[in-house]
N, C-alpha and C positions, 0 to 999 in steps of 0.2 A: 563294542564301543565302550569309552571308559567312561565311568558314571558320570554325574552331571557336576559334581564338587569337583571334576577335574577336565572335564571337558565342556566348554562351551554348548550350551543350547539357545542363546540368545543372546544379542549385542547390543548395542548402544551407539548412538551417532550424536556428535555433539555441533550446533550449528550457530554461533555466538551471535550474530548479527541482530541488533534490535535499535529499531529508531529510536531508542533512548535509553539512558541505565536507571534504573530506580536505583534514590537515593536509600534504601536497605539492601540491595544484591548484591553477594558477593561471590555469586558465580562468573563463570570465566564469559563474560559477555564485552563484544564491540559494538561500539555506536559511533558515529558520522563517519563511519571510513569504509562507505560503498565499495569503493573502490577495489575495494581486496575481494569483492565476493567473488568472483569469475577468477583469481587466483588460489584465492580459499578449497574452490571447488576441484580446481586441478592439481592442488595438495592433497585433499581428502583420495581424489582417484587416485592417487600414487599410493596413499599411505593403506586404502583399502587391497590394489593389487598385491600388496606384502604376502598378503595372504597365500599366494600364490595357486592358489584353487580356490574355487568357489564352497562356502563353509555352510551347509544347507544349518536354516536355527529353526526353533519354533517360534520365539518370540522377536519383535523388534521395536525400538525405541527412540525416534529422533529426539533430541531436549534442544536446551538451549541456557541463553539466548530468548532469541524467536523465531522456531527454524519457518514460519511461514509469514516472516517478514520478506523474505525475497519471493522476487517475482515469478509468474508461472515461468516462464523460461529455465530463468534459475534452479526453481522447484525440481523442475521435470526431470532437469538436470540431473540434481541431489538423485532421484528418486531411482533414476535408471542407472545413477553405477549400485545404489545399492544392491539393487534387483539383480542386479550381473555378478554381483562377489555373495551377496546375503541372500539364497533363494530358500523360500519354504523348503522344509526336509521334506521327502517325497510322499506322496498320497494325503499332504495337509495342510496344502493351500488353501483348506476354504477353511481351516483351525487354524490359521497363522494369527496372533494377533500382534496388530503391530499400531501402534500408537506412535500419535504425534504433539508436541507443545506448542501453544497459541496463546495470541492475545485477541480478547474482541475485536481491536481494531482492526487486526491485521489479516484477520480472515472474513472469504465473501464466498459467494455460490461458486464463482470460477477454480479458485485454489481445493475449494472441498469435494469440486466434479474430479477436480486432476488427484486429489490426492486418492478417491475412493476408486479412479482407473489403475492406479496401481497398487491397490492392494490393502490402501489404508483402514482398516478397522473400528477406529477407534482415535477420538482428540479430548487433549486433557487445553481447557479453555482457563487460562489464567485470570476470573470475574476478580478475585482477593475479597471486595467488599460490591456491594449494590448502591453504597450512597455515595454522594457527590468528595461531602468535606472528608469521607476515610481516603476514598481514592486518592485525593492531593495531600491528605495526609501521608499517602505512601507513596509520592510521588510517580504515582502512576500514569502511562500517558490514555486511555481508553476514559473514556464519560461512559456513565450509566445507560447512555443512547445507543451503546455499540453492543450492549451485553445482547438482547434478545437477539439482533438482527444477526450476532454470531452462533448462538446456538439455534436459530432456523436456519441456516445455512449446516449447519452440521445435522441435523434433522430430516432437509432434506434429501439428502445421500442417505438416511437411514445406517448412521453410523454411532456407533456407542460416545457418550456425552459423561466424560468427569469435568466435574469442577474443582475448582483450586480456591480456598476461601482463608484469608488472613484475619485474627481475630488476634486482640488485644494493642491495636494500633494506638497512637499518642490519641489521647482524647476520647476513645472508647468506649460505649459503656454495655454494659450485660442487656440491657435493653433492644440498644442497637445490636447488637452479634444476633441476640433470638429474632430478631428481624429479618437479618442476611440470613441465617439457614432457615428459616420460617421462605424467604423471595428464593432460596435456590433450593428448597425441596417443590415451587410451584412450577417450577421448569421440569421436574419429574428426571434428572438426571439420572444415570445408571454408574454413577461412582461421584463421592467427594472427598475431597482432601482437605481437613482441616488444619492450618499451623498456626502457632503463637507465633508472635513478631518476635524475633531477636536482634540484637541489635548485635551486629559483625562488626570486629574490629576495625578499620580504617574508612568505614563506608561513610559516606554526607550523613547517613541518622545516627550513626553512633557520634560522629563527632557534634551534632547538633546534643546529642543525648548530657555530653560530655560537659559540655558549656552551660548545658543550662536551658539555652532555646525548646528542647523537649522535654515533656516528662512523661514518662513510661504510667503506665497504668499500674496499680498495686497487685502487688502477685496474688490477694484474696482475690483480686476481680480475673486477673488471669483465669485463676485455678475454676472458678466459678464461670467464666466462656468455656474452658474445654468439660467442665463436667455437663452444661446446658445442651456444647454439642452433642455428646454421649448420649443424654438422656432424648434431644431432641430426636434427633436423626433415627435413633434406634426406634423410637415410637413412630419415625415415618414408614419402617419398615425394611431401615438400611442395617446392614450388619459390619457391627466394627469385626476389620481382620487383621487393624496394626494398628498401633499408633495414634497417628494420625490418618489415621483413613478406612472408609465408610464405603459399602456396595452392596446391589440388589443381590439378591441369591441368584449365583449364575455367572456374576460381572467384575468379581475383584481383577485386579489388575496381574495376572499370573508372571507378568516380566517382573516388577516391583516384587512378585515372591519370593523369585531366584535369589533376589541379595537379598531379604532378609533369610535365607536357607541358606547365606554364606554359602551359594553355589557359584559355578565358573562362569564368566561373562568375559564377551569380547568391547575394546572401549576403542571409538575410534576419532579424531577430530582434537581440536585444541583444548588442552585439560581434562578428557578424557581419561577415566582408567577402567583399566582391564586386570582380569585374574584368571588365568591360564595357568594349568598343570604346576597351582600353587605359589606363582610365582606373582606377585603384584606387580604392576609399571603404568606408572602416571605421565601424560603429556605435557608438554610446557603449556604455561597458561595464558603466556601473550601471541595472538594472533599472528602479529607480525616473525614472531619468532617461528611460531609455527610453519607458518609458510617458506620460512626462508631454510628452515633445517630440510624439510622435506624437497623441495624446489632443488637445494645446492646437494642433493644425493645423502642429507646424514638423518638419522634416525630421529624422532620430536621426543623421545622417551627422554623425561632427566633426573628418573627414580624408578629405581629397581628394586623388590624385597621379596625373600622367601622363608616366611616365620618357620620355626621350629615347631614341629608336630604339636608338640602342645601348648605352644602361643595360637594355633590356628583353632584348638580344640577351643580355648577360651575365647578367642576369638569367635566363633562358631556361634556357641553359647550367649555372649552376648546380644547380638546380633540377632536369634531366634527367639529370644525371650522377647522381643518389639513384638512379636507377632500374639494375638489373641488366641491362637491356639496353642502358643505355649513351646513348651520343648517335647517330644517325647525320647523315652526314655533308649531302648531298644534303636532306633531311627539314629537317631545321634550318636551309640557306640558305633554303629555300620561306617556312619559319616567322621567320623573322627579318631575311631579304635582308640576310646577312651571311654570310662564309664561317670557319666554325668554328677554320679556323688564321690567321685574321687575328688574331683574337681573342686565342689562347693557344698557337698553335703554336708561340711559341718557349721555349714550358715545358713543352711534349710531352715531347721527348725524355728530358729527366731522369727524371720521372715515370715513363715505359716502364722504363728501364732500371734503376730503383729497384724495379722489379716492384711496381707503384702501381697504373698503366693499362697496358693492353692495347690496342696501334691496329692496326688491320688495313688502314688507308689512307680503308675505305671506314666507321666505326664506333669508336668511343671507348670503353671500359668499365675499371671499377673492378674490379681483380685482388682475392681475396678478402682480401689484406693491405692492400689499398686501401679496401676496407670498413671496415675494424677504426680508418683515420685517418681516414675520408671528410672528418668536418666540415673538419678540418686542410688538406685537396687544393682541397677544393671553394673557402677562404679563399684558398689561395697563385696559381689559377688565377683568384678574379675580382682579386686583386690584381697579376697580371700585365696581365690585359685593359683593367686602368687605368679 
């Protein structure tokens, strides 16, 4: 089999449909147009049979959207072409883990029974905040009323429980974020995801941002939520292993690995991408279009790219350094037949001595002051690597 930077061990399903858009999303999500779900779904089973055999993964992923806004019908749907094109690689069915995205509202006992009959592992629950006025501040449609009754629901299946938590929303303050990870480490979750709010260009909060209507919170208060999460979380006993994101020892998210090891992934659904045998391709990102390319026999791909060895080596690079464990050194020439100070070694040193990265000769990692610039490190080294 060819290694895993070139062949697929886990996929991706993309499921747009959500009773509503928050006013900061700017993924590829549809709202009030039911109507296409039962067309949607007989696009995705076309676009999955491509495959033309069943493609055994370790891992697997529905997003969204909100893939458990439709109905058990629907669900079951969804679930059972996966299962026919996407089946555990053999002898690891009971290792598969395979994750799915939620909102409080949209999930109950019923959707959590059906998803755990087929195989489901694991729900990442979109809480964002615990208090009322952050929710409508993020034009969220779940109330604080929905949060517990969705994670007993996911509890009772006895299935693994991430949260998704938004920190630095309009109005904000350091007090309240130590509150929300203070109320979601009391639910004893087995993974969190912490982000800063960004504001996306074209979205209702960037344009409220724009006008004036919002005001962002100060990037010292920013900087001081993600450093409280750090410090909070890690004292609950969660380990940061990227970024943005926090797990019991045992429970990181092994799909969300793959891409940051800039390893191969199948993408399937509207706006979906995928990276096969080095070659990227992205889906079109409107629904409608989606279905209608697939439906009328033509392909939803309308981007294709295959970087040059050593755009993907830099590529690689960046991408790996997100991760708390760093780069190593050895591991990365295997994965890219490049050696990692060709690359950027001569912006090591600063870096090091700026107490950024951490090099130990044999390993590269992001100091936790180098966390708090990442994005800023991760620019100035691929713009070294030329």
């Amino acid at each position: 089999m060819a290694p895993p930077w070139l062949e697929p061990r886990t996929a991706y399903i993309h499921v747009p449909f959500c009773g509503h858009h928050c006013g900061y999303c700017d993924f590829a999500v549809t709202a009030g147009q039911d109507f296409l779900i039962e067309l949607y779904l007989d696009a995705l089973e076309i676009e999955l049979q491509s495959l033309a055999t069943p493609r055994p993964v370790e891992s697997l992923f529905i997003g969204g959207g909100t893939p458990t806004y439709l109905n058990p019908d629907q669900l079951g749907r969804l679930l059972e072409s996966i299962r026919r094109w996407l089946p555990p690689q053999s002898g690891t069915a009971d290792k598969l883990e395979y994750s799915i995205e939620s909102t409080p509202e949209s999930l109950d006992e019923e959707k959590t029974s059906l998803l755990a009959s087929f195989g489901v592992s694991r729900i990442s629950v979109g809480v964002q905040s615990f208090r009322a006025q952050r929710l409508s501040a993020l034009d969220r449609r779940h109330g604080v009323e929905h949060i517990s009754r969705a994670i007993e629901a996911v509890r009772h299946q006895r299935l693994d429980l991430s949260l998704d938590l938004i920190f630095a929303a309009p109005g904000a303050t350091l007090d309240e974020w130590q509150s929300d990870l203070k109320a979601a480490v009391g639910f004893n979750p087995d993974h969190l995801s912490t982000y800063g709010l960004t504001y996306e260009k074209g979205t209702p909060i960037w344009k409220d941002r724009a006008s004036g209507r919002v005001r962002p919170v100060t990037e010292d208060v920013e900087l001081a939520m993600y450093e409280a999460a750090i410090v909070g979380l890690t004292e609950s006993g969660y380990e940061q292993y990227e970024i943005s994101n926090f797990a019991r020892p045992g429970k990181r998210c092994r799909h969300n690995e793959r891409y940051w090891a800039n390893e191969a992934y199948y993408g399937f659904g509207v706006g979906a991408a995928r990276y096969v045998r080095g070659v990227r391709e992205l889906n079109v990102r409107n629904t409608n279009d989606y279905v209608k390319r697939i439906l009328g026999g033509e392909s939803p791909t309308f981007q294709s790219e295959t970087l040059p060895p050593r755009d993907r080596a830099v590529e690689t690079m960046a991408v790996q350094l997100r991760r708390c464990d760093g780069i190593e050194r050895s591991a990365f020439r295997i994965q890219t037949e490049y050696e990692l100070d060709e690359l950027i070694g001569k912006k090591l040193p600063s870096l090091v001595s700026e107490g950024l990265i951490t090099d130990d000769g044999h390993r590269i990692r992001l100091t936790r002051r180098g966390l708090c610039v990442a994005d800023g490190i991760i620019e100035s080294l691929m713009a070294a690597a030329g």
